[in-house]
N, C-alpha and C positions, 0 to 999 in steps of 0.2 A: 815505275809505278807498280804496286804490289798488284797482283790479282783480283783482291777484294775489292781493294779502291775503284780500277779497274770497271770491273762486276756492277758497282753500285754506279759511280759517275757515265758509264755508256754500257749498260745492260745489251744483250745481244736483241731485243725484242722493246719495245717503247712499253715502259710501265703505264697502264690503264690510271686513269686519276676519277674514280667518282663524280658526278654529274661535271665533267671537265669541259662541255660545251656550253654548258649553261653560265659555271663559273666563270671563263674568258669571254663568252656573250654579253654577262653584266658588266664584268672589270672595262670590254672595249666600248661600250656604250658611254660609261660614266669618264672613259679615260680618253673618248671623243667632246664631251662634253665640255669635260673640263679644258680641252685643248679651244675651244673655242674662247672660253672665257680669259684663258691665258693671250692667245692671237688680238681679242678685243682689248684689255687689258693693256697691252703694249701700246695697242693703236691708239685709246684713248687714254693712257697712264694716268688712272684713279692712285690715289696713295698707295704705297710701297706695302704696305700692310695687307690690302684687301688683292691684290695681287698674288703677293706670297700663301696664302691659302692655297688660290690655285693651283699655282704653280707645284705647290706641296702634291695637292690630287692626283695631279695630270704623273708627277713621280711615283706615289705612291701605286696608283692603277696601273701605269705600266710598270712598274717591279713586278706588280701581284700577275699579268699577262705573261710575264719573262721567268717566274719563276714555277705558275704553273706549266709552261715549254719545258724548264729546264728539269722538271720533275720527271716528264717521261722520258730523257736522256741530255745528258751535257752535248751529247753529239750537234746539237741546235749550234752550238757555240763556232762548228767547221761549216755551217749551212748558209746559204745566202740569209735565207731567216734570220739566223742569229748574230750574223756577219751587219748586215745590215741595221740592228741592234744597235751594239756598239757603234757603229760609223754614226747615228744618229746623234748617238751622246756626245760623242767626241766634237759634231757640230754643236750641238748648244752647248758643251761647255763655252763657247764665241760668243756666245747672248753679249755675255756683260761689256764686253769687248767692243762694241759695234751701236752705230748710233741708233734713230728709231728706226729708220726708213732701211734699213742695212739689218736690222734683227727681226724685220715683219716680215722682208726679203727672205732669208734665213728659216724664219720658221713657214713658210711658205714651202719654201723646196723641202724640209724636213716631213712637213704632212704629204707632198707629193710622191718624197722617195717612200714613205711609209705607206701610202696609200697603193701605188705600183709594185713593191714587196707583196704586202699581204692580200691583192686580189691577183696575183699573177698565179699564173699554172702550177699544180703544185709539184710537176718536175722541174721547174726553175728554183722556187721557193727553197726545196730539199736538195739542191742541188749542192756537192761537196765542193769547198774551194782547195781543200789541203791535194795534193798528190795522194795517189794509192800508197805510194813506197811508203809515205809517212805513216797513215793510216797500218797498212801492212807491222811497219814496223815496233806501234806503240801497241798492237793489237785492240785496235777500234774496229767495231760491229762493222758491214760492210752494209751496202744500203739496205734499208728496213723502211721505206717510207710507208707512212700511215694511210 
């Protein structure tokens, strides 16, 4: 990895994002919401149609959460935070996979592991899963937490 790319994808300091509490305030509010109406949604399966709205939201709000993280460094991507992330996704990609009672199940433990992520300490949260030697060796920031 060149310098630059480097530079830009893990900055040595967490780039500041303009009103960035307010904007992840909103996006987690409306991307709680809509997790509800997804949760109820399965419980009660109203047509395929009024679902998928949701379901759109609850992606779209959490992109817009993961991407303003990932603006102030990729480094999220080696943190429980953003470790965490991904291991979400990789549960619901199951959704489709699994009956009702198996996918409410499902998204049940997904709001819990999401829910114990993001109010935990935030030396857990920031906590690096890679090796130093890794770190060391691709030249990533060493810890900077905010």
């Amino acid at each position: 990895m060149t310098d630059s790319i480097r530079t830009r994808l893990f900055p040595k300091t967490f780039r500041e994002m303009p009103h960035r509490r307010l904007i992840l305030n909103t996006l987690r509010s409306a991307h709680l919401l809509c997790i509800c109406f997804v949760v109820g949604g399965v419980y009660f399966q109203p047509g395929k149609a009024e679902l998928a709205l949701w379901i759109a939201a609850v992606v779209i709000t959490g992109l817009g959460m993961f991407l303003v993280d990932l603006y102030g460094s990729c480094i999220i991507l080696f943190e429980i935070r953003g470790a965490g992330v991904l291991v979400k996704l990789l549960l619901l990609a199951g959704i489709p996979f699994l009956d009702k009672e198996n996918q409410i199940l499902l998204l049940v433990v997904v709001i819990i592991l999401s829910s114990f992520i993001s109010h935990s300490a935030r030396q857990f949260r920031h906590k690096r899963i890679i090796p130093q030697s890794f770190q060391d060796h691709f030249g990533l920031p060493g810890d900077n937490k905010k």
